[in-house]
Structure formats: structure tokens, C-alpha cells
C-alpha positions as CSV (number, residue, x, y, z in Angstrom):
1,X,0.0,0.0,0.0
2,X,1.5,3.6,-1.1
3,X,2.0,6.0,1.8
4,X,-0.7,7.8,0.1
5,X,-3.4,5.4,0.7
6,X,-2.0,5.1,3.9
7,X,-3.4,8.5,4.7
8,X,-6.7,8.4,2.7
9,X,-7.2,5.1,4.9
10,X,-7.1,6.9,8.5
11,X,-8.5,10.0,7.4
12,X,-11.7,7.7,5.8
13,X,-11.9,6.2,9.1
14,X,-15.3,8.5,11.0
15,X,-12.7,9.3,14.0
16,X,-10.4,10.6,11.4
17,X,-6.4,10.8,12.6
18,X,-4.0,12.6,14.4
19,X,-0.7,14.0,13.0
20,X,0.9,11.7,15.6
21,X,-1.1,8.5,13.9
22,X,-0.8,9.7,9.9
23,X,3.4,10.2,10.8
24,X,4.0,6.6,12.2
25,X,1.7,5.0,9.5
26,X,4.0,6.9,7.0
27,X,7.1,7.4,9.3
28,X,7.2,10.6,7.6
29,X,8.1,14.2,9.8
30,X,5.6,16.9,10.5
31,X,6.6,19.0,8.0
32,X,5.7,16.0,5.3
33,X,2.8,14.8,6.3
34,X,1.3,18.3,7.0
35,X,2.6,18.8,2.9
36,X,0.9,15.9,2.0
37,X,-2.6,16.9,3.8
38,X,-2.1,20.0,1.9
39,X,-1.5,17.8,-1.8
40,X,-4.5,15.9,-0.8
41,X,-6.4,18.9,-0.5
42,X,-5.2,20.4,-3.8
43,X,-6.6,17.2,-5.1
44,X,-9.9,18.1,-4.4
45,X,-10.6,16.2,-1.0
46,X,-12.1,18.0,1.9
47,X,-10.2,17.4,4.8
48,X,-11.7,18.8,8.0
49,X,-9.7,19.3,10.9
50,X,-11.2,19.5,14.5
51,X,-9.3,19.7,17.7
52,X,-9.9,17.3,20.9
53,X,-10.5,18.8,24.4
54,X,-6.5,18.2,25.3
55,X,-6.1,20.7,22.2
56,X,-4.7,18.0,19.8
57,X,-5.8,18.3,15.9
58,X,-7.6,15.6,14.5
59,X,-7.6,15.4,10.8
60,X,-10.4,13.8,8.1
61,X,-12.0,13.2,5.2
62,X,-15.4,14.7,4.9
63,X,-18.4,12.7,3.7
64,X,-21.2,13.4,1.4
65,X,-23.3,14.5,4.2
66,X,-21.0,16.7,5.9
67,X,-19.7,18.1,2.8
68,X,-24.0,18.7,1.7
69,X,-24.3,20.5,5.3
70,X,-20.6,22.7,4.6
71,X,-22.6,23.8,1.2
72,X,-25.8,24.9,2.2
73,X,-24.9,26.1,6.2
């Protein structure tokens, strides 16, 4: 499995990913994997990011619905 699909695989997942969990699946830096978000994004998928109570940033995909409920809200 490419690195790539490494990525689309946790961030597809409905908890989504940390940039702790998408940099061990990828053993990539910060710096890289934070790029690649960015690629992904240029690509056309909307990645949503939310942050947890502890104040760490969780990263993913959107679906069909949420992406629906971005349009029209």
C-alpha cells in the first residue's frame, strides 16, 4: 500500500487521525505529512480538521453529508 493510501485510509476512518497517527503509519516528519494533507487537499478532498479537548488536531475526510451540510450552512 502507497503511503498515500495510507493516509486516505485513516483520514476515511469516521474518527479521522492525528498527525501523531498519519506520521507513524507513514514514518514521515511533521513538515511532510502536514505537505501531504495540503496535496491531498489540492486534489480536491475536503479534509476537515477538529481539535480534541486536550487541544490535539484531528484530521479527516469529509463525507457526502458533511460536505452537503458545509454547502448549504
Amino acid at each position: 500500500m502507497t503511503k498515500k493510501a495510507q493516509l486516505l485510509v485513516l483520514l476515511q476512518r469516521p474518527e479521522g487521525a492525528t498527525l501523531a497517527q498519519l506520521m507513524a503509519s507513514t514514518e514521515w516528519l511533521a513538515h511532510s505529512t502536514r505537505a501531504a494533507l495540503t496535496r491531498l487537499r489540492q486534489a480536491g478532498h475536503l479534509i476537515i480538521r477538529s481539535t480534541s479537548q486536550h487541544g490535539e488536531s484531528t484530521y479527516r475526510i469529509a463525507t457526502e453529508a458533511s460536505r452537503s451540510s458545509r454547502a448549504h450552512g
